[in-house]
Backbone bond lengths (Angstrom), bond angles and torsions (degrees), N, CA, C in turn:
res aa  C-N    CA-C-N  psi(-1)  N-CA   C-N-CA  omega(-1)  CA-C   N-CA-C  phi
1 X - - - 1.441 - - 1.523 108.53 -
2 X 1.661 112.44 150.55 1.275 110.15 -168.99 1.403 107.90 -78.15
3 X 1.428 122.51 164.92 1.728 123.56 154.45 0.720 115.57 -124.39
4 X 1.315 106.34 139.99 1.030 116.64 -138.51 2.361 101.74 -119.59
5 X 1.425 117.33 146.23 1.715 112.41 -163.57 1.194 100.82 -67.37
6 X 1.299 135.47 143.65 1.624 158.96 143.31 1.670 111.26 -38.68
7 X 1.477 100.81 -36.26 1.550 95.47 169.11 1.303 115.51 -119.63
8 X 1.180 82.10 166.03 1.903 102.71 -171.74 1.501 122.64 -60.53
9 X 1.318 122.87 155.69 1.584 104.56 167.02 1.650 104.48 -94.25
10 X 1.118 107.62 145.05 1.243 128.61 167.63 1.431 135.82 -119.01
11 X 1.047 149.18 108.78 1.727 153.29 -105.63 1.723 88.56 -120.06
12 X 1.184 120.29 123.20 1.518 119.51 157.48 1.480 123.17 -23.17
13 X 1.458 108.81 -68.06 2.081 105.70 158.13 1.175 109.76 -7.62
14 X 1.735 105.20 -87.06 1.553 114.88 176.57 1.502 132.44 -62.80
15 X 1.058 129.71 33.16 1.421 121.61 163.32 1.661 105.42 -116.35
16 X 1.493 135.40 -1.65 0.906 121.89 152.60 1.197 135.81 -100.71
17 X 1.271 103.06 32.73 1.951 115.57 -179.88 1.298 104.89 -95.66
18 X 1.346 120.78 172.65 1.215 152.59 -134.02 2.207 84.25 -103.67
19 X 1.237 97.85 -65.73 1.503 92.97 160.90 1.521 144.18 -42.22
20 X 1.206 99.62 -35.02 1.701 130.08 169.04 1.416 98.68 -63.22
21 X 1.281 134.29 -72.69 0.873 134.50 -159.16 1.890 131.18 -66.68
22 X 1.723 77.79 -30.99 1.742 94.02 -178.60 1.721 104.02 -82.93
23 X 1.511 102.11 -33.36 1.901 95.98 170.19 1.511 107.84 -46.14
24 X 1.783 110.35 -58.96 1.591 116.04 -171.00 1.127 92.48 -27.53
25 X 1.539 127.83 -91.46 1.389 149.52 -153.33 1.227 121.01 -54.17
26 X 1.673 115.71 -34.91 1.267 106.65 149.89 1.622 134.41 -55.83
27 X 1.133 113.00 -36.33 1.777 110.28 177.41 1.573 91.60 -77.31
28 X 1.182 157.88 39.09 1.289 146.55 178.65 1.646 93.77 -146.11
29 X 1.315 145.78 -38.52 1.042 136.72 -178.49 1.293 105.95 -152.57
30 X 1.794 112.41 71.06 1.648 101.84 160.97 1.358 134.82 -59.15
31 X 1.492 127.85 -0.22 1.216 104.95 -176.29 1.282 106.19 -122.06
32 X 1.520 107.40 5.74 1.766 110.99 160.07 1.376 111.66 -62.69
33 X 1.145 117.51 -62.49 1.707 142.93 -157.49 1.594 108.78 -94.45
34 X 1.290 122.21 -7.06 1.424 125.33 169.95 1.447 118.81 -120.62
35 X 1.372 100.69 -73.06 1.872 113.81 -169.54 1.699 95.40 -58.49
36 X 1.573 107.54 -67.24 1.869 97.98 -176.51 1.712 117.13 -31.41
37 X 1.640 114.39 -62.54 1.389 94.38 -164.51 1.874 106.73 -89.04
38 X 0.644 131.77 1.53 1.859 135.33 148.19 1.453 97.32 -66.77
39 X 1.275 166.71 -37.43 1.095 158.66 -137.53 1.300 87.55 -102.12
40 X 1.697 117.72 -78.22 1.235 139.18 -161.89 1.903 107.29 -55.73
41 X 1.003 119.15 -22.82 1.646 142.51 174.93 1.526 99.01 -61.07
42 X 1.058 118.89 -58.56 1.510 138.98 -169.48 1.374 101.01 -66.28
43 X 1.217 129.98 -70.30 1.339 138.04 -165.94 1.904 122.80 -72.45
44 X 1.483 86.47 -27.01 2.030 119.03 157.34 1.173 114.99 -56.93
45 X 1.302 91.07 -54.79 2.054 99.90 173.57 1.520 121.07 -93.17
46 X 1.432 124.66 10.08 0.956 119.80 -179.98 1.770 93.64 -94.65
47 X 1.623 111.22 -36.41 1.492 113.86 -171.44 1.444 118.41 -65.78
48 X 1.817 95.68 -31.79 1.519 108.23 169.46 1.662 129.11 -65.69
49 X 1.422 110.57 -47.38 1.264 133.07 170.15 1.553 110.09 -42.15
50 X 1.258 138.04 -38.04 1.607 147.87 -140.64 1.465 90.38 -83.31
51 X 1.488 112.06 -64.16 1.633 102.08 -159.43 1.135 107.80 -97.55
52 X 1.672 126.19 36.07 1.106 138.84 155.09 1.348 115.39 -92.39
53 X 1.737 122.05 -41.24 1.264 138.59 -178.56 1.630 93.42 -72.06
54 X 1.182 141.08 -63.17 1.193 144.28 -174.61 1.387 111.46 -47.79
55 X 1.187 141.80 -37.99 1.339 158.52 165.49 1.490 117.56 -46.38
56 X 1.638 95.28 -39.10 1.541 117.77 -168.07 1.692 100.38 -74.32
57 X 1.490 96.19 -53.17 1.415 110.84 -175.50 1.525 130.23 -80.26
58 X 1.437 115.20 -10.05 1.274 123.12 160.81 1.608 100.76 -84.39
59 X 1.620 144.94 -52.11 1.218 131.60 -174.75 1.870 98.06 -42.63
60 X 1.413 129.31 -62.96 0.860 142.28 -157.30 1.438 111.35 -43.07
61 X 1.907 97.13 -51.29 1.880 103.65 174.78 1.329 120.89 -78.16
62 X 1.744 114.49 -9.04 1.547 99.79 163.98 1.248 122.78 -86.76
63 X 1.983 113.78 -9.84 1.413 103.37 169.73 1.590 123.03 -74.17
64 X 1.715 112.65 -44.25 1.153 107.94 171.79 1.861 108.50 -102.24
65 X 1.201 97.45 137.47 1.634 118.16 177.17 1.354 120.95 -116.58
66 X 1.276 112.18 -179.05 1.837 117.36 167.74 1.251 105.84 -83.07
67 X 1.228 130.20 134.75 1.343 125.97 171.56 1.780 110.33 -112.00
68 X 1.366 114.35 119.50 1.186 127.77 -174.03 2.145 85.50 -53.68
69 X 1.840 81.80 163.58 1.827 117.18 172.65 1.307 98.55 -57.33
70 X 1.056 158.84 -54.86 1.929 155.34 -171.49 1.469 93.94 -57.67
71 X 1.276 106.29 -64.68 1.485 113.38 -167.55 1.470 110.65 -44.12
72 X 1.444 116.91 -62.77 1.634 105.37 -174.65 1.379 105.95 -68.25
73 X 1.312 125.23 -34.78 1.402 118.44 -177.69 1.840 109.51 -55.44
74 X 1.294 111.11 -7.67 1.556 112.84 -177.34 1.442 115.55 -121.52
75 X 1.231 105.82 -4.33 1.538 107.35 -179.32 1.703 116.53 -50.12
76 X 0.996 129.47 166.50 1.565 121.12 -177.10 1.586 124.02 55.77
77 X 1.190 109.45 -30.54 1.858 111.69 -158.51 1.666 97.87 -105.75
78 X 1.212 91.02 133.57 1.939 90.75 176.96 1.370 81.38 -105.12
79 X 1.500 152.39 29.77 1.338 109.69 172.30 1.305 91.17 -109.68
80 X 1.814 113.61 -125.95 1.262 116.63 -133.68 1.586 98.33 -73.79
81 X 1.429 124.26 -142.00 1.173 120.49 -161.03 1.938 78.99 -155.76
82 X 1.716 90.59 114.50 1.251 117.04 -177.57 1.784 122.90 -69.47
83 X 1.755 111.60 123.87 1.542 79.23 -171.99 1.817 79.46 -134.68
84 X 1.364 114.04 141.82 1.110 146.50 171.72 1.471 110.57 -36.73
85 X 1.242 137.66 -78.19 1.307 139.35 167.22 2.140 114.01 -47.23
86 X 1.347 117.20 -33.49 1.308 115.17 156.96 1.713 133.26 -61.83
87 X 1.644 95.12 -35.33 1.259 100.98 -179.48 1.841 100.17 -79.43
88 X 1.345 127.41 -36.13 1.631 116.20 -167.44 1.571 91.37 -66.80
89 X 1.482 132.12 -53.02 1.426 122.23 -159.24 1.665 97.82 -78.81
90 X 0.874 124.38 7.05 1.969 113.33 159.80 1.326 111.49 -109.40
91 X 1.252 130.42 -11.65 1.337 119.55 153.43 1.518 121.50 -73.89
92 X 1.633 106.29 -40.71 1.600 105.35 169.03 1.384 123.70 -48.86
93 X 1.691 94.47 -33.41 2.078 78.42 -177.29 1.515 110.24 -88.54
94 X 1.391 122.59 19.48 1.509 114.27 -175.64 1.813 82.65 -90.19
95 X 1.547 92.02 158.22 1.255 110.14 158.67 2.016 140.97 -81.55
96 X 1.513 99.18 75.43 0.973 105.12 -151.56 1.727 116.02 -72.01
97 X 1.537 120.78 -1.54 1.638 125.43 178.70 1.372 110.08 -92.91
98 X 1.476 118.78 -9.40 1.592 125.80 -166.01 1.722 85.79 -114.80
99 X 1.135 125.59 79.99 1.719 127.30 166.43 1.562 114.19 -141.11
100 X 1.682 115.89 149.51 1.488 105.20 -150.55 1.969 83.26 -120.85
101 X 1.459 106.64 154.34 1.542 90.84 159.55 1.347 122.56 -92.71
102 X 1.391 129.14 160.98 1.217 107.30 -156.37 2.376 83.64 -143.61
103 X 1.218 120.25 126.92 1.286 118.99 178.81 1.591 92.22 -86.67
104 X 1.605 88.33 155.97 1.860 114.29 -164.22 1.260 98.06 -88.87
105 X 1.444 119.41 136.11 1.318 90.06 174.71 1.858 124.08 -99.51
106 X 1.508 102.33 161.82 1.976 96.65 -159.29 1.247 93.92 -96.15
107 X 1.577 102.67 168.39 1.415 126.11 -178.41 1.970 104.56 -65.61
108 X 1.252 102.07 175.72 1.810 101.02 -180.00 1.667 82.10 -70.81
109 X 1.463 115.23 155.90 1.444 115.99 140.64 1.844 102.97 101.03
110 X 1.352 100.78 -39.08 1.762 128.52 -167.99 1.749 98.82 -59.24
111 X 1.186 124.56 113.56 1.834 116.18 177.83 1.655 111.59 -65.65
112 X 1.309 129.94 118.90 1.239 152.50 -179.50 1.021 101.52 -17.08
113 X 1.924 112.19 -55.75 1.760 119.06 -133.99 1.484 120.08 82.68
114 X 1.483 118.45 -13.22 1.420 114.44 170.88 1.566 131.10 -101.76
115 X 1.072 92.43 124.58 1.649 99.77 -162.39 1.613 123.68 -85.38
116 X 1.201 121.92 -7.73 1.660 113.07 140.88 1.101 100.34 -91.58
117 X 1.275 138.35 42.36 2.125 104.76 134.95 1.587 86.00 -90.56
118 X 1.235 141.34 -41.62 1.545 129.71 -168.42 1.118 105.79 -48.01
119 X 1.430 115.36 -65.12 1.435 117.28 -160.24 1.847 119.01 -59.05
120 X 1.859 87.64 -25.43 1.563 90.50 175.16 1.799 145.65 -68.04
């Protein structure tokens, strides 16, 4: 059986290209011509990347904020403007020992929750 060469053929044309030449130099100094600028790529884009991520993350904290005590107490409601000591003395004057329970009523189809209609 034949054996066959370990290396490649390579055509006269191609040994004076720009490719030709950087292979040479690569098998003679891979980590000049490879690892350095892949290394330096990484660490380029890590410097670049930063005040892009920061950008991301400040839009983010001016959408959501702290919202002061008024504020949530007003969120949703365009009406009046809710105050803590008004709301306890209007619940006090309701009559809170005279109250009935009253079941919600369900959609067609919706299960009650009551368990003798099953059993029935």
């Amino acid at each position: 059986m034949a054996v066959f060469q370990s290396r490649k053929y390579r055509s006269a044309a191609e040994a004076g290209t720009f490719a030709a030449k950087y292979r040479a130099l690569m098998a003679k100094h891979p980590f000049l011509l490879f690892g350095l600028p892949f290394i330096s790529v990484i660490i380029g884009g890590s410097f670049v990347l930063t005040p892009a991520t920061a950008v991301r993350y400040e839009k983010h904290d001016r959408r959501v904020r702290q919202m002061t005590r008024d504020e949530e107490l007003g969120v949703g409601k365009a009406g009046r403007k809710v105050n803590i000591k008004d709301e306890y003395y209007r619940l006090a004057a309701k009559d809170l020992d005279n109250w009935e329970q009253k079941r919600v009523k369900r959609l067609p189809g919706e299960h009650d929750g009551q368990l003798s209609a099953r059993l029935a």
